[in-house]
C-alpha positions as CSV (number, residue, x, y, z in Angstrom):
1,X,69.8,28.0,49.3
2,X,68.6,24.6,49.9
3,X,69.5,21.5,49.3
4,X,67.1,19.7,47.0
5,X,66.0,16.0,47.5
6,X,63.9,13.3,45.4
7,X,63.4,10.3,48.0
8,X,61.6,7.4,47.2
9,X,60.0,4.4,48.6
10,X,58.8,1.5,46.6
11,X,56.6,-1.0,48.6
12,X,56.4,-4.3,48.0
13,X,53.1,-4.2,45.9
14,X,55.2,-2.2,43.2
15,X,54.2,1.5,44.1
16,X,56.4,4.1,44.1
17,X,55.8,7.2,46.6
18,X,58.0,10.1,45.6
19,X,58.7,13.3,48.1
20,X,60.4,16.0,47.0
21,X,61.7,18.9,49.2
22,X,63.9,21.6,48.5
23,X,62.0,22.8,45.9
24,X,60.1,25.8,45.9
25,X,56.8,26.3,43.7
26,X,55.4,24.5,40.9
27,X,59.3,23.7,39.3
28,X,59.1,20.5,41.1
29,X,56.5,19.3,38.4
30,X,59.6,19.8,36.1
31,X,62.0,18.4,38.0
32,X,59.8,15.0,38.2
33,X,58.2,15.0,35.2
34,X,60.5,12.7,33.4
35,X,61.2,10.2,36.5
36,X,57.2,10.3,36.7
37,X,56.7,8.9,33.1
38,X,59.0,6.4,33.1
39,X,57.4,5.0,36.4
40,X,53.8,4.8,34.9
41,X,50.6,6.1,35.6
42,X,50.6,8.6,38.5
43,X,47.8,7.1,41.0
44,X,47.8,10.6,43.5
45,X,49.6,14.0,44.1
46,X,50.1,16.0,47.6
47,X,51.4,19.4,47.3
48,X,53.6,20.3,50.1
49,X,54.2,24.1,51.6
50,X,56.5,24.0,49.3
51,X,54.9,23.9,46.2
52,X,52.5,26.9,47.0
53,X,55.4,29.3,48.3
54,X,57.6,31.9,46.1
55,X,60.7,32.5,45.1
56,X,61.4,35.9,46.4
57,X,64.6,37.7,44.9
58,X,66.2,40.5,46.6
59,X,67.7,43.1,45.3
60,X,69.3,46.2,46.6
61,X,71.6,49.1,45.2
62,X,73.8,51.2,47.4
63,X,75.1,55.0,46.8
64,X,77.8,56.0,48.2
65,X,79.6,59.6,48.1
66,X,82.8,61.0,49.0
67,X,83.4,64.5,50.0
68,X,86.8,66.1,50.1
């Protein structure tokens, strides 16, 4: 598990570039969305690897058996 990270960097001019990371798939559009409209209108997005991976969940069951 990963340690997930908004950083941002406001320049002088009064934009606001937001990276994400730690993140994985399209839940960072969630994670931003109120941040994003409290900032004003969003100018341009760049998805990262990140956005376009998957959660993949693994899952295993184990039989065991005694004999006597």
């Amino acid at each position: 598990m990963s340690m997930e990270t908004l950083e941002f960097i406001i320049y002088p001019d009064g934009r606001v570039q937001e990276k994400v990371t730690g993140v994985v798939g399209q839940s960072c559009t969630v994670v931003t969305a109120a941040i994003e409209s409290e900032l004003g209108h969003v100018v341009s997005q760049e998805q990262t690897a990140e956005y376009f991976a998957q959660n993949i969940e693994l899952t295993a069951t184990a039989t065991t058996q005694a004999t006597w």
